[in-house]
C-alpha positions in Angstrom: 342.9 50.5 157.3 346.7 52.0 156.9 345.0 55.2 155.9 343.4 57.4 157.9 339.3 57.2 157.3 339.3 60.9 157.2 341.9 60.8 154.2 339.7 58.1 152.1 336.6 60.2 152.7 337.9 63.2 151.4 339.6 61.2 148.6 336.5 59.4 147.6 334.5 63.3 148.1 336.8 64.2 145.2 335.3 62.0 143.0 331.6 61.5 143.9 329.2 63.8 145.7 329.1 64.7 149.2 326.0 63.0 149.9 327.2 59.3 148.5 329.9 59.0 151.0 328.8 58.2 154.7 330.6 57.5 158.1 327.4 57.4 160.1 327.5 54.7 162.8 323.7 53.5 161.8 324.5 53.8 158.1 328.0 50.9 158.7 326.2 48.9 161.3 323.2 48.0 158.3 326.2 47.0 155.6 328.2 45.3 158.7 325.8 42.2 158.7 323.5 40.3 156.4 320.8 37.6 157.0 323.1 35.0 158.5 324.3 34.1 162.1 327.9 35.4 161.2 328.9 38.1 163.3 328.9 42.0 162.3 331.5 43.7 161.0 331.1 47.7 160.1 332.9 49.3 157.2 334.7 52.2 157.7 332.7 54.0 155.0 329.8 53.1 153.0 329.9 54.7 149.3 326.7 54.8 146.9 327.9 54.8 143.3 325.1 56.0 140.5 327.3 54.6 137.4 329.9 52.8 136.5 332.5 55.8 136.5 331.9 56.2 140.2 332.6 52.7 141.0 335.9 52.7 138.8 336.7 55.6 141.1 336.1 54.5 143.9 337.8 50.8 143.4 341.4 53.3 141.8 341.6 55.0 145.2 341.0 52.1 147.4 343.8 49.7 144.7 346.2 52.9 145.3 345.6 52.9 149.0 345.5 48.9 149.8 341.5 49.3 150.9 339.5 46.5 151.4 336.3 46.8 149.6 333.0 45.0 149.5 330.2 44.8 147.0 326.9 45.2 149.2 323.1 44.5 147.6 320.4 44.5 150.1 321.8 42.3 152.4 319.8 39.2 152.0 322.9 36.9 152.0 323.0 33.6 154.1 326.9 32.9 154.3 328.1 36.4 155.2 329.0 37.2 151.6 328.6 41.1 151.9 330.1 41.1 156.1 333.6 43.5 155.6 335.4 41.4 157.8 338.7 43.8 157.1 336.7 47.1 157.3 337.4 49.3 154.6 334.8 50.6 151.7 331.0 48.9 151.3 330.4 49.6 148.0 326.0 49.7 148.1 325.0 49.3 144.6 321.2 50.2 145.6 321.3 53.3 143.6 322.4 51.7 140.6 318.8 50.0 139.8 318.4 51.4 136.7 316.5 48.8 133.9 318.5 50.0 130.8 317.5 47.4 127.9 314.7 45.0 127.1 315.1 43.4 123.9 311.9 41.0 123.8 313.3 39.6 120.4 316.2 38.3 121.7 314.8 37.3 125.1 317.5 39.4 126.9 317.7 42.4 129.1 320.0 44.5 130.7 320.3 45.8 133.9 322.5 47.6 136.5 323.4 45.2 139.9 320.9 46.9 142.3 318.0 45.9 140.2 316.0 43.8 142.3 314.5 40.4 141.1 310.5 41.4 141.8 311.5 45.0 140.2 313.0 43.2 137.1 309.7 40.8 136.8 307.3 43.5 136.9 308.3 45.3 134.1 309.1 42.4 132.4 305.3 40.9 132.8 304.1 43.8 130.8 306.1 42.3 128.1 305.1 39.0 128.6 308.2 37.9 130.0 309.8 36.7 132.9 313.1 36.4 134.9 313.2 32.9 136.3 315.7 32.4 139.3 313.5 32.9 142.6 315.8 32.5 145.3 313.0 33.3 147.8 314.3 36.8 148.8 314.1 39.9 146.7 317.5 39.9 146.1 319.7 42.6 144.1 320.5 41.1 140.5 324.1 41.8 141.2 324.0 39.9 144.6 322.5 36.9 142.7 325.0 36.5 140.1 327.5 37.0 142.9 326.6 33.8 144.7 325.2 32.3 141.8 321.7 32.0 143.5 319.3 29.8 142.7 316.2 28.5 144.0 312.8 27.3 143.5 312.7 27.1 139.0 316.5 26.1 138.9 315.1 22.5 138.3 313.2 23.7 135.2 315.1 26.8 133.9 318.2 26.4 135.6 320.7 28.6 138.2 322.1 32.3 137.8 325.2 31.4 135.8 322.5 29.7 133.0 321.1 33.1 132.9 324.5 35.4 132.4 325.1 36.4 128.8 327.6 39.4 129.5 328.6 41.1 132.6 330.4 44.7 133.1 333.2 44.3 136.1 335.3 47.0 137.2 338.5 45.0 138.1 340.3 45.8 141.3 342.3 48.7 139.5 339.4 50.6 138.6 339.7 48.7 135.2 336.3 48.2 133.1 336.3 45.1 131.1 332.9 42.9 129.9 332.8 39.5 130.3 330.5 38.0 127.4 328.6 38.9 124.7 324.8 39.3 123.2 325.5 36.0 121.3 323.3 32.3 122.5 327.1 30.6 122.3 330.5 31.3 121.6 333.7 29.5 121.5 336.2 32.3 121.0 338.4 32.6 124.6 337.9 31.6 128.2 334.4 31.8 129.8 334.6 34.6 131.9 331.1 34.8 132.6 331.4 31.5 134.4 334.8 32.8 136.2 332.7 35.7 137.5 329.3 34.7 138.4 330.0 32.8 141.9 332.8 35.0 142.5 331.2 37.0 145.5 333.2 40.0 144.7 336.4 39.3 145.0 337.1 39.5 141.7 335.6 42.6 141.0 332.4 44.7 141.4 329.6 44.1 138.7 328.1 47.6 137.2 326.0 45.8 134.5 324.5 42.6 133.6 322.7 41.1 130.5 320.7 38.3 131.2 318.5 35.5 130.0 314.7 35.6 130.1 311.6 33.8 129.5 308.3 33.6 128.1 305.5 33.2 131.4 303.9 30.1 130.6 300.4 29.8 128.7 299.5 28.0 132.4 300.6 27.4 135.3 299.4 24.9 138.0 300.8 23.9 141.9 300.0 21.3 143.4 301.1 19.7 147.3 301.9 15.8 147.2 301.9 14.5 150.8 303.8 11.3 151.7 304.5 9.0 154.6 308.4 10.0 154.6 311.3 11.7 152.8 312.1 8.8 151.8 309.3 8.1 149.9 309.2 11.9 148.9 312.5 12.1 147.4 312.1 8.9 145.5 309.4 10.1 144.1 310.8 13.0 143.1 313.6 10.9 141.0 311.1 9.1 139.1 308.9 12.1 138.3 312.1 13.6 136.5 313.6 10.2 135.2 310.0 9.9 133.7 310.6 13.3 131.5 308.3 15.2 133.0 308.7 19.4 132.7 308.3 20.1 136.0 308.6 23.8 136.8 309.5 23.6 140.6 309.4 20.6 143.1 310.2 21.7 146.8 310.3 19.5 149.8 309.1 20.5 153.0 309.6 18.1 155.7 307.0 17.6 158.8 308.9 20.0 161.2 308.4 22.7 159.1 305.2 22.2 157.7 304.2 22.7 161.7 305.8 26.0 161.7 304.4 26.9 157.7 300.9 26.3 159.4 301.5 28.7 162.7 302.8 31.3 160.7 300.3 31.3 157.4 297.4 30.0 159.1 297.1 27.2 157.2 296.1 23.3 157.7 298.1 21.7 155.6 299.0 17.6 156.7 302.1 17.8 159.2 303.8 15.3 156.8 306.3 15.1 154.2 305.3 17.3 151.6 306.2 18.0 148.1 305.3 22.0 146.7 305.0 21.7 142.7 304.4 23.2 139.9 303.7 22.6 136.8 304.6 24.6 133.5 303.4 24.8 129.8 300.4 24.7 127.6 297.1 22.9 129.1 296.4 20.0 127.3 300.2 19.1 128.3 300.1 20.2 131.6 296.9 18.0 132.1 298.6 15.3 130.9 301.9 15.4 133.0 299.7 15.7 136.0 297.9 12.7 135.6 301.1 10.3 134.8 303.2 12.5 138.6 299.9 11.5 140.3 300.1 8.1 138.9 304.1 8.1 139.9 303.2 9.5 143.6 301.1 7.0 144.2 303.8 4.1 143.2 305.8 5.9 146.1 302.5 5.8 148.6 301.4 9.2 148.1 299.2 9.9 150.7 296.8 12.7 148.9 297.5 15.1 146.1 296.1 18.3 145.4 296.3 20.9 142.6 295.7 24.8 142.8 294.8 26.1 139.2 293.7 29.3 141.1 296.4 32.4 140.8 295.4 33.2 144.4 295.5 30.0 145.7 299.2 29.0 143.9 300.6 32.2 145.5 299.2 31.3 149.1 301.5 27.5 148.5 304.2 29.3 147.5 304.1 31.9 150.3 303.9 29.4 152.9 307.4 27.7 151.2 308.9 31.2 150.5 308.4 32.3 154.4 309.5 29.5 156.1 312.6 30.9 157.2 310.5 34.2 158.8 308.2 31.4 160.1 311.2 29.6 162.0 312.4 33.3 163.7 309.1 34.2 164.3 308.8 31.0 166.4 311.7 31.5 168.3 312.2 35.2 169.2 315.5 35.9 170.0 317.4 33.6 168.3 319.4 33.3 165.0 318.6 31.3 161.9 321.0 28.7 160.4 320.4 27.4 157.0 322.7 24.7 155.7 323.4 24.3 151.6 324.5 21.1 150.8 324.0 19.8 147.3 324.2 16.2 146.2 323.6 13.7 142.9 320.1 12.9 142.9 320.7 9.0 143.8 321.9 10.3 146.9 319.7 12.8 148.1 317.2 10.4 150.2 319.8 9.4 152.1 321.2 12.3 152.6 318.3 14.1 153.8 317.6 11.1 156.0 321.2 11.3 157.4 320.3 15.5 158.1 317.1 14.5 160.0 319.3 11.7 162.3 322.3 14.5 163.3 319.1 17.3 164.0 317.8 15.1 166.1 321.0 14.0 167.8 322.2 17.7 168.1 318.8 18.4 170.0 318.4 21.9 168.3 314.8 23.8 166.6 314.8 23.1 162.9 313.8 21.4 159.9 314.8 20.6 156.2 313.6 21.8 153.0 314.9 22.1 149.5 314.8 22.4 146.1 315.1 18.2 145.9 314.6 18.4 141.5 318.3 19.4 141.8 319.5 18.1 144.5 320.2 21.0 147.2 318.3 21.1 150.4 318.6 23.2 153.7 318.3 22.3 156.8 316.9 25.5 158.9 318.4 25.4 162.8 317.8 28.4 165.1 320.8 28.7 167.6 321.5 31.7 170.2 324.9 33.0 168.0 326.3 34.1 171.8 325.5 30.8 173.4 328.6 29.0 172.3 327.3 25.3 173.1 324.5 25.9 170.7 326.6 27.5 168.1 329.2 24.6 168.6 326.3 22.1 168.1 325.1 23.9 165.3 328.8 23.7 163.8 329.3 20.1 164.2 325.8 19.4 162.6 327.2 21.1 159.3 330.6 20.0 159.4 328.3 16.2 159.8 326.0 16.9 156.7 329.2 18.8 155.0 331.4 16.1 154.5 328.6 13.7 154.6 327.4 15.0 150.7 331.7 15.5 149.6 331.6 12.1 150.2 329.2 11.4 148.1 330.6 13.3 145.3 328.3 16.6 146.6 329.4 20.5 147.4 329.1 22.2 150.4 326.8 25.3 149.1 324.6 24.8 146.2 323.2 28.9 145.9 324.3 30.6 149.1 327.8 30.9 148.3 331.0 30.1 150.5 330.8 33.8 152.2 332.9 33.2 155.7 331.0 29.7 156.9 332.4 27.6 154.0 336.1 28.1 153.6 337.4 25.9 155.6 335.6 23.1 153.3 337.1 24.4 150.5 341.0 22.6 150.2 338.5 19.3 150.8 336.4 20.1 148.2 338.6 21.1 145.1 341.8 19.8 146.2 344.7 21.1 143.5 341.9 23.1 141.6 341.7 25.7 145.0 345.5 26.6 143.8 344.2 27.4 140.4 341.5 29.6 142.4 344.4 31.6 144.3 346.3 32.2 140.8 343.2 34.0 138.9 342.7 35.9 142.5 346.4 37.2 142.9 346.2 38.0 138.9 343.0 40.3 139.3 343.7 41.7 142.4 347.4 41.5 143.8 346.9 43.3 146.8 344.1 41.4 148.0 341.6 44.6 148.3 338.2 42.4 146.9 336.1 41.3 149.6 339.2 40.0 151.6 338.8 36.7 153.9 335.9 35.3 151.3 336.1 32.1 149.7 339.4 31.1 150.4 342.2 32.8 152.2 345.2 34.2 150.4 
């Protein structure tokens, strides 16, 4: 910071009241780190906007003064998205979690970035509606389009950037622009909605967004498919969804983590390959499509199916999938948890996910895989001591191995957590001439380089 802190504070003290601006040591150190092994890095000061005036003021003084500043949720990131590696301003959007429109007609609603996701669901269920992406953690709505989350209904409904009708962004100047519209499709100009979700804030800071929602299904049933091996798991996965068949989520769960679901949930579910589903739609239908997956799983040597129709029951499935990752840390006190985020073709996610198991194995470190296999992405889970640096370098060369193992096969390297700090240096790999293309829009919005600095790619 060129600038002394005191100077910013008063600044910013000008402009917003005395009690959103803080330079307390505990207040920096919770917006210095997220939910990832990356290391912490405290902002100089932490601001808490209530509208979008206050963040157009805040982002004029820090464009005049050459601040760093970075959007911060609640932290739940996984790539160190939200870390302010250069210091400066942490821009927590928590008080801006206001629900400002539900248009049931349209299937839309509006809300301000520090909405969370179970927040936006509740109200919405008294409309009979619901807001699909389920990333696992209650993230902030802002953070989500940010990374362009995903998770466990991106099979069925799709990820975040399906959901974004319009955003409001204050650019790096303080400059308010909106990025969309209320309309199903347009064709008039660039899609800046696409240019923006993903963008982790270093474009500019979101202060509204208008999204997509849906009607909750007349029922809904889960179900766990065990199987000898991924292999056979996965396969049966790409027949299940080359058969047509609306599946509403379809999670695999290898046998390491299964053991840890079990410890942590108290439940006795088979320590094998596992498949969490669930099913979506009217009964007679859903009936229907769960009689012809049962018939597929057991081409693939399905070794027992069962299906919860019971609310209480489908919740207690999902919680064991949901947890894992507090399941691994609980079982390892003391240690940090690494999830990986590849994303491959479907054809080549068996081999893939085999290829994972092999280097876990070989790299002699905790873990286990999951993912959201209807699409493609999976995670493996590793829990590493961060200060021991043969485990972090172990852990490093296991995803450089699965990284470049899915580019190969025509894959990414994050499929919903986002590039944060831990996947630049895949990037030039990955897009090639495009990355330059990247570095032009960045230097356009944001010349001096003050939007979450050191994300994404390096200018």
């Amino acid at each position: 910071m060129t600038v002394a802190v005191e100077q910013i504070v008063n600044q910013l003290r000008d402009v917003l009241l005395d009690e959103q601006v803080s330079t307390n040591d505990t207040v920096r150190e919770l917006h210095g780190k997220d939910e990832s092994h990356h290391a912490m890095s405290m902002p100089d000061i932490v601001v808490f906007p209530r509208c979008t005036a206050d963040v157009s003021a805040i982002l004029k003084i820090a464009h005049a003064e050459r601040i760093p500043v970075v959007p911060f949720g609640v932290g739940s990131s996984l790539e160190g998205n939200a870390i302010p590696i250069a210091r400066g301003i942490s821009i927590d959007l928590s008080e801006m979690n206001a629900i400002l429109d539900i248009r049931p007609d349209d299937l839309l609603v509006k809300v301000q970035p520090g909405v969370t996701r179970a927040q936006l669901n509740k109200e919405l269920k008294k409309h009979g509606l619901q807001f699909t992406v389920d990333p696992g953690a209650d993230a902030t709505l802002g953070g989500m389009a940010a990374t362009n989350a995903s998770g466990t209904t991106a099979v069925r409904y799709g990820v975040m950037r399906d959901q974004v009708r319009d955003l409001e962004v204050v650019l790096a100047d303080g400059t308010v622009i909106h990025t969309g519209s209320l309309a199903a499709k347009s064709s008039s100009g660039y899609h800046l909605n696409g240019l923006f979700v993903g963008s982790e804030g270093t474009l500019g800071c979101f202060t509204e967004l208008t999204l997509k929602v849906y009607g909750i299904p007349e029922f809904v049933t889960a179900g766990r498919a065990v199987f000898a091996t991924v292999g056979d798991a996965v396969s049966a996965v790409a027949a299940l969804l080359q058969a047509g068949i609306s599946v509403g989520r379809v999670e695999l769960v290898d046998e390491a983590s299964i053991t840890q679901a079990n410890i942590y949930n108290e439940t006795s579910y088979d320590e094998k390959p596992t498949l969490f589903l669930e099913f979506h739609g009217n009964e007679a239908g859903m009936q229907a499509d769960i009689e012809f997956a049962t018939e597929i799983f057991e081409d693939f040597g399905c070794m027992s199916v069962e299906f919860e129709h019971d609310n209480a029951a489908r919740n207690k499935l999902w919680e064991a999938r949901h947890s894992l990752a507090y399941a691994y840390i609980h079982a390892y006190p003391g240690k940090k948890l690494m999830s990986t985020d590849v994303c491959v073709p479907i054809s080549k996610l068996a081999e893939t996910i085999l290829y994972a198991r092999e280097q876990l194995d070989e790299v002699g470190l905790a873990g286990g895989i999951v993912g959201h296999v209807g699409d493609g992405n999976f995670h493996a889970l590793l829990m590493l001591d961060p200060s021991n640096a043969e485990e972090q370098a172990k852990a490093d060369r296991f995803n450089e191995h699965i990284v470049q193992y899915a580019l190969l096969r025509g894959g990414t390297c994050t499929g919903e957590h986002g590039v944060g700090i831990g996947k630049m240096k895949y990037q030039a790999t990955e897009h090639g001439a495009s990355l330059l293309v990247m570095k032009s829009i960045k230097a356009a919005l944001d010349p001096y380089n003050i939007m979450n600095p050191g994300k994404i790619f390096s200018m």
